[in-house]
C-alpha positions in Angstrom: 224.0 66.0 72.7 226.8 66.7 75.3 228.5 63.2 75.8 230.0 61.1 72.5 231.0 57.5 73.7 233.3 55.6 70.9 235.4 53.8 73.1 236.2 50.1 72.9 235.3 50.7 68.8 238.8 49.7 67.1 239.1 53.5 65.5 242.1 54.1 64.1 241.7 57.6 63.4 239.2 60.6 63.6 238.0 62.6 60.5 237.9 66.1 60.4 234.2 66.8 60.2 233.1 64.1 62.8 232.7 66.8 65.7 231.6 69.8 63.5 227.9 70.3 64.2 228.4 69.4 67.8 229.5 72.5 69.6 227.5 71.2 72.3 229.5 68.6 73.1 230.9 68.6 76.9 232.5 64.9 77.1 234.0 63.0 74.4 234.9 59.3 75.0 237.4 57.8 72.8 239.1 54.8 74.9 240.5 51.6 74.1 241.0 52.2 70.4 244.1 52.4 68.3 244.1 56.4 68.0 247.9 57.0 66.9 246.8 60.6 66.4 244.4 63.0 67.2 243.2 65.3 64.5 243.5 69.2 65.5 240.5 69.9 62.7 238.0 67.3 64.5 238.2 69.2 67.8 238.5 72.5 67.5 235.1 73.9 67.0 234.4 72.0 70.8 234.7 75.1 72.7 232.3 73.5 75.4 234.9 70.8 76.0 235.0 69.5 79.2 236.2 65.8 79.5 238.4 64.2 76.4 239.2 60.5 76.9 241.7 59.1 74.9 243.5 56.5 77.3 244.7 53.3 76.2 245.1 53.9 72.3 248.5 54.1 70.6 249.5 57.9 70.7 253.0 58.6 71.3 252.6 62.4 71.7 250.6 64.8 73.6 249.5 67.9 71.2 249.3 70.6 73.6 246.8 72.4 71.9 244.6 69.7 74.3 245.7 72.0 77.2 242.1 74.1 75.8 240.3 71.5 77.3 238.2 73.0 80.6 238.8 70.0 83.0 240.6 66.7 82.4 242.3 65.1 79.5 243.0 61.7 79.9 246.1 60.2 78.1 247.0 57.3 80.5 248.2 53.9 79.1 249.7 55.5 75.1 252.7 55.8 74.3 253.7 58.8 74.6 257.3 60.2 75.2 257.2 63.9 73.4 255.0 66.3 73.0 254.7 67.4 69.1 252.4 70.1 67.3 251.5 68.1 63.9 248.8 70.5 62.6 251.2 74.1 63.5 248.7 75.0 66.2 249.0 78.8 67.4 249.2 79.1 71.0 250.6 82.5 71.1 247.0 83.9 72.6 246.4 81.3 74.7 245.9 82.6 78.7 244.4 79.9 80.8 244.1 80.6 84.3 242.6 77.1 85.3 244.5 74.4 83.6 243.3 70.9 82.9 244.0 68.0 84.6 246.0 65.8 82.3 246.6 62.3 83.0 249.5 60.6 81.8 249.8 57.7 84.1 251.3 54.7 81.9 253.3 56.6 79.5 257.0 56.4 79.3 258.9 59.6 80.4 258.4 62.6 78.2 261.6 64.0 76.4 261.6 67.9 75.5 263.2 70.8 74.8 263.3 74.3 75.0 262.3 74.2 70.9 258.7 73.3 72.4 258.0 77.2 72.7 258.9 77.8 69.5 257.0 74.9 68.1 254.2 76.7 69.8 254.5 80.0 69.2 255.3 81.1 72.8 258.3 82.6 72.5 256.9 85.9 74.2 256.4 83.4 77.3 260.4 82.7 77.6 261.1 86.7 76.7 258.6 87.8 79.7 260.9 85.6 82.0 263.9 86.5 80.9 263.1 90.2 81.4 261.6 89.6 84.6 258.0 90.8 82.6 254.3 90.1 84.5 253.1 90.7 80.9 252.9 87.6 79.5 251.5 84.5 81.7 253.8 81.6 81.2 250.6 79.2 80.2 252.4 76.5 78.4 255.5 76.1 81.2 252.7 75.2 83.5 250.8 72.3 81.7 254.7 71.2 80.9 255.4 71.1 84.5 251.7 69.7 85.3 252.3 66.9 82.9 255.7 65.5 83.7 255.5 65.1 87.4 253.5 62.6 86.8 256.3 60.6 84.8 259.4 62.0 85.8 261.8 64.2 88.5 261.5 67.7 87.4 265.0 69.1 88.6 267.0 66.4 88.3 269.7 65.4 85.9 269.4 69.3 84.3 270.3 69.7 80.8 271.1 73.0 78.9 268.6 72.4 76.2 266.0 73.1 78.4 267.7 76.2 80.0 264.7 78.2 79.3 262.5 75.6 80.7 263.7 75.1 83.7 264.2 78.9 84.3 260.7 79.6 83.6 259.8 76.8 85.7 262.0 78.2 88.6 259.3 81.2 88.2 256.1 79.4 88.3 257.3 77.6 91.7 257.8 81.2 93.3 261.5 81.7 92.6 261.0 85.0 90.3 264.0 86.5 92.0 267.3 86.8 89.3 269.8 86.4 92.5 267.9 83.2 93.0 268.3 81.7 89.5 271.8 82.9 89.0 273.4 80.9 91.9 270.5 78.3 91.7 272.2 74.9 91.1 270.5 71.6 89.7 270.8 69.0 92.2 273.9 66.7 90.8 275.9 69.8 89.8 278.5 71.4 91.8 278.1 74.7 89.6 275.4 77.3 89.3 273.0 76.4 86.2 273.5 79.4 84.6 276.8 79.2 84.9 277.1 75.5 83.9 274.8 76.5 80.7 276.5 79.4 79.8 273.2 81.2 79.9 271.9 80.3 76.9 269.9 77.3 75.4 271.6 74.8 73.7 268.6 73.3 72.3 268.5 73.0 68.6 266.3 75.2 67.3 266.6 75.0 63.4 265.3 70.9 63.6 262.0 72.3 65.2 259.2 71.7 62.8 256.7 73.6 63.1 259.2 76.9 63.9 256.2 79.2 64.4 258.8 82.1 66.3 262.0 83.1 67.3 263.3 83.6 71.2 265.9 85.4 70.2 266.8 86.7 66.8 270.2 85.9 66.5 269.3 82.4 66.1 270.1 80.7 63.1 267.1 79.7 60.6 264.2 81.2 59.6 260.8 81.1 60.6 258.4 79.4 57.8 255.3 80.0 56.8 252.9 76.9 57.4 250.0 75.6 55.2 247.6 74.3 58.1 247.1 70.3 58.1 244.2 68.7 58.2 243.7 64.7 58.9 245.8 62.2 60.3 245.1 58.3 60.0 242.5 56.7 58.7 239.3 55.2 60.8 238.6 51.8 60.3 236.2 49.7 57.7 233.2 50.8 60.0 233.5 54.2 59.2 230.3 55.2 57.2 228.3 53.6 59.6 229.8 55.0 62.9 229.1 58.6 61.1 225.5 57.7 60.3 224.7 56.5 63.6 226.3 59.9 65.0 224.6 61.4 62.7 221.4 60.3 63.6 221.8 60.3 67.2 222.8 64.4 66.9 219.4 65.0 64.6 217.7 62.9 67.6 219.3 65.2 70.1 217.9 68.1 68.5 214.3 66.9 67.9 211.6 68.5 70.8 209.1 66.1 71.8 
């Protein structure tokens, strides 16, 4: 079976095993529901995934993990306004050359800060830029930047807690150059960004939750160690029977007439 449609269902949630003996899945369809979360554990054996519909539910965050996803993943019409990593997802591996297309149309504007690379695990991603490193591909800046130009002006209004954003952003739209950044100045400021920022974050990085790294050591805090998390929400009274009709359709699937 490569295309699950539950949309227009009333789901309220997603358990963990719905997905798990259907790594042949390409399209999953879950709009016009009441999704408030999607569970990390229910998708993550999908390595086929191509299309993931969730528009028009009640999320209010984007788990970036979803960037995995090989061509579209469709938030529009949620309510989403921060991207959050409930089930400590480590992205630290992730190189993706071809993004996603993620559609966020209908969604309030997205706050962040530069704690979303440690939330992450991508701290190597801002070290790389800071050093001027090739090594490491800055995967996550991208689907930031891919995401909120749909809602929002990018270089506008700059704030320091996103120093490290913004200079790794500076990168992926061609300005690599450290002349460039260090007399670059945010539109509305009369003084150079790093100047005005005192090159540093000012983000607070001991309220991140998960803290899965450190950019730079002499931060206070500690890095914990994180029990994975499993389900979040509950599906609604036609629960049993959604899973045996799934269930029935996937043994169909797999019958050879």
């Amino acid at each position: 079976m490569h295309t699950l449609v539950l949309s227009n269902n009333l789901l309220t949630g997603i358990p963990i095993d719905l997905f798990n003996q259907m790594s042949s899945l390409q399209y999953i369809h879950l709009s016009t529901n009441k999704l408030s979360c999607l569970p990390y554990n229910a998708f993550n054996n999908v390595s086929n995934l191509h299309i993931l519909n969730v528009d028009f539910n009640s999320l209010t965050t984007i788990e970036l993990w979803t960037i995995q996803v090989k061509d579209q993943v469709n938030y529009q019409f949620n309510k989403i306004n921060r991207f959050s990593n409930y089930f400590n997802v480590d992205l630290s591996d992730l190189q993706i050359k071809n993004l996603p297309t993620i559609l966020v149309f209908g969604n309030p504007a997205i706050d962040f800060d530069d704690t979303v690379y440690e939330m992450y695990n991508r701290c190597a991603e801002v070290q790389n830029t800071l050093n001027f490193s090739q090594a490491y591909a800055p995967t996550l800046t991208r689907a930031i930047l891919s995401i909120i130009r749909y809602t929002q002006p990018i270089y506008q209004s700059c704030t320091c807690n996103k120093y490290y954003f913004y200079r790794s952003a500076l990168t992926v739209d061609g300005h690599s150059d450290d002349n460039f950044f260090s007399n670059w100045i945010c539109p509305g400021d009369s003084i150079p960004f790093i100047q005005k920022c005192n090159n540093r974050s000012s983000a607070n990085f001991i309220s991140v939750v998960p803290r899965l790294c450190k950019i730079n050591d002499i931060e206070p805090g500690s890095v914990p160690v994180y029990a994975n998390s499993s389900d979040c929400g509950l599906v609604n009274q036609y629960y049993e029977l959604f899973i045996i009709i799934i269930q029935f359709c996937f043994s169909l699937s797999r019958v050879k007439i």
